[in-house]
N, C-alpha and C positions, 0 to 999 in steps of 0.2 A: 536420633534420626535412624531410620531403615537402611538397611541395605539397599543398593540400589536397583539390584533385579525386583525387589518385591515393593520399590516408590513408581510403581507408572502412575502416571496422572492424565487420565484419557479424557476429562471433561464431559460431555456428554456424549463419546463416540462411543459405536458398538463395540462389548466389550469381547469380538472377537480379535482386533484390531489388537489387546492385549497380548493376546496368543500370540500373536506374528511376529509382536514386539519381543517378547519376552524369548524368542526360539531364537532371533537373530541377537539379541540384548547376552544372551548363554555363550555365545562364542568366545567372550572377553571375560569368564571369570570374575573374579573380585578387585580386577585394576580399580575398578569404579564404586566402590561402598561408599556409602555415604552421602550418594547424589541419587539426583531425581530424574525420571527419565520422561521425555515428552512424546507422541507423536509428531512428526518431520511438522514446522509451520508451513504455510499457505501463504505468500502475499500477491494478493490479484492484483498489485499496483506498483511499479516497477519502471524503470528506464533505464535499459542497457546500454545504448548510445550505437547500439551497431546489427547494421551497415550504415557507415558514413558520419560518425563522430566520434571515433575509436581511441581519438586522444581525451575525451572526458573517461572513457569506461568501455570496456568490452565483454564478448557474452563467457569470454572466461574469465576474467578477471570481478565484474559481476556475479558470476554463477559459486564463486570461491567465496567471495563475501558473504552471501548468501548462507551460505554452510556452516562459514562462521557464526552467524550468529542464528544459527540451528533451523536452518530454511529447507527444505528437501525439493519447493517448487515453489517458483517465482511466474508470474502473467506478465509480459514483455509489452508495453503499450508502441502503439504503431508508429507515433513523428520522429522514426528515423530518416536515411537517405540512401534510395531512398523510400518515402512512403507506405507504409503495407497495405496499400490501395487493392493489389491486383494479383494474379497466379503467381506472376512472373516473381513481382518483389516481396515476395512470401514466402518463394521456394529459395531466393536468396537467404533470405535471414534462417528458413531451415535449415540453410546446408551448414552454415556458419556452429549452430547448435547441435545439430547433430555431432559437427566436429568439436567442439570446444565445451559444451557447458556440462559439469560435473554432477549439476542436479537438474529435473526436469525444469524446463521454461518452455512456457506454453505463449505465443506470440500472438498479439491481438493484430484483429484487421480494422483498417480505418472504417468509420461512415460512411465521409465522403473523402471523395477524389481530391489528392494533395493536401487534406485538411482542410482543406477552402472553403466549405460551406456549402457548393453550388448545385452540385449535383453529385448522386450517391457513386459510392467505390462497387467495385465488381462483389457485392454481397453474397452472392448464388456461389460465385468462384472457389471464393476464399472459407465458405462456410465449414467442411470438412478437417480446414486445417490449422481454424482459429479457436482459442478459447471464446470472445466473445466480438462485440465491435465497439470500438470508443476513437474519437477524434480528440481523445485526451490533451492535455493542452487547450485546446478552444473548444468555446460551445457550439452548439452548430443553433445557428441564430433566426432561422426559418421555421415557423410553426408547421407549415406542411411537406416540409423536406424532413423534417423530424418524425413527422405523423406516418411517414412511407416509410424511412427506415424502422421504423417498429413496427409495422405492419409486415413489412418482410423477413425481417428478423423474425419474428413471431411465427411465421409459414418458417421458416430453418429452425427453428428451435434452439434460436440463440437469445441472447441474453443484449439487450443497447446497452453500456455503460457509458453515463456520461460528466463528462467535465459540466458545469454548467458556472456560466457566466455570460451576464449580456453586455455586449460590446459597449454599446452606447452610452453607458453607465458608466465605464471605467475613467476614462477623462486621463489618461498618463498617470494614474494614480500606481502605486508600488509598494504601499503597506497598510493597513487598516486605516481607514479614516476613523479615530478616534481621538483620545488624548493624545498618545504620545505625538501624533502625527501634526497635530495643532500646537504643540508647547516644541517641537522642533523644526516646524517648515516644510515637512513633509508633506506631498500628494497623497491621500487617501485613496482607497477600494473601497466604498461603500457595500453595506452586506447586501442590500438590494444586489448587488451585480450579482450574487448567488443565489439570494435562494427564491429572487423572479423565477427563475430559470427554471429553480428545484419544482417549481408550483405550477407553471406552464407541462414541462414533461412528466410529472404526477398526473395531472389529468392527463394527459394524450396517450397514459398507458392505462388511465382508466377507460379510457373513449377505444384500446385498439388491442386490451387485453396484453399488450406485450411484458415479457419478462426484462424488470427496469432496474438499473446499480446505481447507485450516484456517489460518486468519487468525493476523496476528502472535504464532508463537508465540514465546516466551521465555523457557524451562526446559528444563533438559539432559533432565530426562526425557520432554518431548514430541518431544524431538531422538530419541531414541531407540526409542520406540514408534512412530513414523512410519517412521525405517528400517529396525525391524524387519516392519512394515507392507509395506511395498515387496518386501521379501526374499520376503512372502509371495504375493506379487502382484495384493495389494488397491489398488484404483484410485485411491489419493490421492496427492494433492499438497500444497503446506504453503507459506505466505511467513513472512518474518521481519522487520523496518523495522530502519533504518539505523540507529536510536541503539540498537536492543539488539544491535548489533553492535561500537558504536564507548565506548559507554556503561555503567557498572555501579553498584551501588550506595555505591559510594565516592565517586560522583561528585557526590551529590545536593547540593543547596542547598535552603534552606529557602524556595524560592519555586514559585510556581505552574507555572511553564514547564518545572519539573522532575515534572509529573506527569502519567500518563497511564497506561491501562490493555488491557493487561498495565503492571505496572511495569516499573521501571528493576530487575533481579535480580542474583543474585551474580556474581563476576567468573568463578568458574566456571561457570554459565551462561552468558556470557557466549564464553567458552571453547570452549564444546558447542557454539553457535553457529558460531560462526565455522567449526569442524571438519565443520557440517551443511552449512554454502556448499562449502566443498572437496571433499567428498566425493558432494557432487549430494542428499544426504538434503531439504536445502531448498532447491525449485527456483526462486524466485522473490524478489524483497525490495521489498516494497510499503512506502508512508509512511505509510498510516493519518491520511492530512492530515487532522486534525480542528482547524479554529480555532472559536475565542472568542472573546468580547469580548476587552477589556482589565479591563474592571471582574469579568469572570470568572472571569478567569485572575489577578486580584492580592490573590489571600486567602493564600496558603501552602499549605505542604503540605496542610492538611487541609482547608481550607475552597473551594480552587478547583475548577473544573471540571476533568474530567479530558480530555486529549489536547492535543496538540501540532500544529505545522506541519512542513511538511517537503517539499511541490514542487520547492519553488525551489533546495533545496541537496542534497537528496540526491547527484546525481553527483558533485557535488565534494568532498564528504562523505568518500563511497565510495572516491573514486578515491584519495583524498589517504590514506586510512587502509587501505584494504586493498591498491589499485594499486600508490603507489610505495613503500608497506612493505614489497611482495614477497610478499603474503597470496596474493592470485587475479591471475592476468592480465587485463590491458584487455579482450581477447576475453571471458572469462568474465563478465565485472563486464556485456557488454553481454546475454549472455545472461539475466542475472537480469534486469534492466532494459527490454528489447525484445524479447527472440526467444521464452523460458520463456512470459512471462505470454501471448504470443499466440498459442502455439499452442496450452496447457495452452485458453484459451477460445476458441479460432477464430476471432480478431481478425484479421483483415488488417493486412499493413506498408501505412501510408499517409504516411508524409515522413520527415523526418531532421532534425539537428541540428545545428551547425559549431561546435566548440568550443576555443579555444586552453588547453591543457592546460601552458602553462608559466607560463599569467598565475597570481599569485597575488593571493587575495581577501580579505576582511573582510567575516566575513560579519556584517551589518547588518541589521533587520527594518523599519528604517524605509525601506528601500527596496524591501522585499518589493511585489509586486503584488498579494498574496492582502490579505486585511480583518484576517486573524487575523497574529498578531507574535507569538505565543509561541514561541518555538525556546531549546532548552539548549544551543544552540550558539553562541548571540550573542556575537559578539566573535572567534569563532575564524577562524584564520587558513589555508584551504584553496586546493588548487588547481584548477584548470579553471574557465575562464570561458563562458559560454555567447553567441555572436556570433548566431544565426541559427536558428528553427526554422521550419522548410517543412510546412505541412500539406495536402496535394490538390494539389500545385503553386502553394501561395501563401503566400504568408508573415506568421505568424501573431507572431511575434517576430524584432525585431531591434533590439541592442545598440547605442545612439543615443553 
């Protein structure tokens, strides 16, 4: 293996971005041979929990986590408390970042007003100081409350991101309607509840030109209504999270860490997946870091909260299942990770990462830096360790 000033792995970013790396990479000598170095990751999809749920996670104890697991900038979604509806509860949660977070977080503003669906949030207001808008969490359920916020969005030159799922469909359901859900008693989520939704807002940013995301999806048929989408040269993009990649519903256990929404789905969605990373259909693969309590997360399947963690391991996750499987190349795996989500939002590269990619891990929650421990991955055994992340030229994480 290389030394580790001369292993950058930029993926397809300009290979000016190497320069920058390498002049702040030179500070530190040869503590580091032997390892690989990344551009800082991107995740547009993120839940810090603050203002107003500070006991699941906060934007420093989040922005640490982050780092660890080689994040330089994380996308902040709005259903805190409260709401990033409006000036006011926007310049709140900046002040909080400004003071507390180590690496940038960039704070998304709601759709609509309290996430409710009804009518839209101060869009004009907020547009200056949001990365994009998403009423993450819920769909917003109105075809022409939909059809205005993209059309406005579109005049600001922002981007809708959205959850999509339609209410009426769900029926109390809290994991895949499929096998395991029928051989255990379980309530199902039918995939319809997604990818209606994905196929509805497809066309209305075909009808309104608007700049479209769609948030973790996880059904073959969203895989395929988006690349039909693109074929047509409607302006969307799409991310995926790492356990509906490496994860399916065979997998489940009857515990809380195993649940979150979209569910855990078939192994043949699962499948779809995988073939939408290869193929460029899904540009991007976000964690969806939503922690918990413990007391929230320890009811079962049906009774916990839903969402999971997922910062701190993602890469190693990744690398170990789809890298040295022989799925996607190193390169590829940093575009989903670093280069996709920054340019898809107009994020700037601001640091990097140094990672020994032969150490193998355990992965453990009790040594996680986030608040939240739930991960379905507890125990498993991956590779790439993370030594170092640089953010502005300083260093926000290092492996003690």
């Amino acid at each position: 293996m290389k030394k580790g000033r001369e292993n950058i792995v930029l993926g397809s970013a300009d290979s000016s971005i190497k320069d920058r790396i390498s002049a702040d990479f030179s500070l530190f000598g040869n503590e580091f041979d032997n390892c690989f170095i990344f551009p800082g990751f991107c995740d547009v999809h993120v839940h810090l929990r603050e203002p107003g749920f500070s006991y699941k996670e906060t934007i420093s104890s989040g922005s640490r986590a982050a780092a660890r697991g080689g994040y330089t900038c994380v996308c902040a979604m709005p259903n805190l408390k409260p709401v990033i509806d409006s000036v006011e509860h926007l310049k709140e949660e900046r002040d909080i970042i400004d003071r507390d977070a180590v690496i940038d977080v960039l704070p998304y503003g709601a759709i609509t007003v309290c996430e409710q669906g009804e009518r839209l949030a101060d869009l004009e207001g907020m547009a200056s100081g949001v990365v994009a808008f998403s009423d993450d969490g819920k769909g917003v359920q109105t075809d022409d409350l939909m059809r205005e916020a993209m059309t406005r969005a579109k005049r600001l030159g922002k981007i809708i991101v959205a959850h999509c799922e339609v209410n009426s469909l769900l029926k109390g359901g809290y994991i895949h309607d499929g096998e395991y859900a029928k051989a255990h008693g379980h309530r199902g989520i039918c995939s319809a509840s997604e990818y209606e939704q994905v196929a509805r807002d497809v066309q209305l940013a075909k009808e309104t030109g608007a700049k479209y995301h769609v948030c973790h999806i996880s059904t073959k048929e969203s895989v395929e209504i988006i690349r039909q989408a693109k074929r047509e040269g409607v302006d969307v993009t799409c991310e995926t999270a790492p356990h509906y990649l490496i994860l399916d519903e065979n997998d489940l256990r009857e515990e809380g860490r195993f649940k979150m929404n979209p569910p855990l789905r078939s192994r043949g969605d699962k499948l779809a997946l995988i073939e939408g990373i290869k193929d460029g259909t899904i540009d991007m693969i976000a964690t969806d870091h939503a922690p918990h309590s413990q007391e929230e997360k320890s009811k079962g399947l049906e009774g916990s909260a839903f969402g999971i963690v997922g910062l701190e391991t993602a890469f190693p996750l990744l690398y170990t299942h789809l890298v040295k499987a022989g799925v996607i190349t190193l390169e590829k795996l940093v575009d989903l990770l670093a280069v996709n989500p920054r340019k898809r939002f107009g994020i700037p590269f601001d640091g990097f990462s140094v990672w020994d990619l032969e150490k193998c891990v355990k992965i453990d929650s009790r040594e996680f830096l986030s608040q939240g421990k739930a991960t379905p991955f507890e125990g498993a055994h991956v590779y790439g360790e993370n030594l170092l992340t640089v953010y502005k030229g300083k260093v926000v994480y290092k492996k003690i």
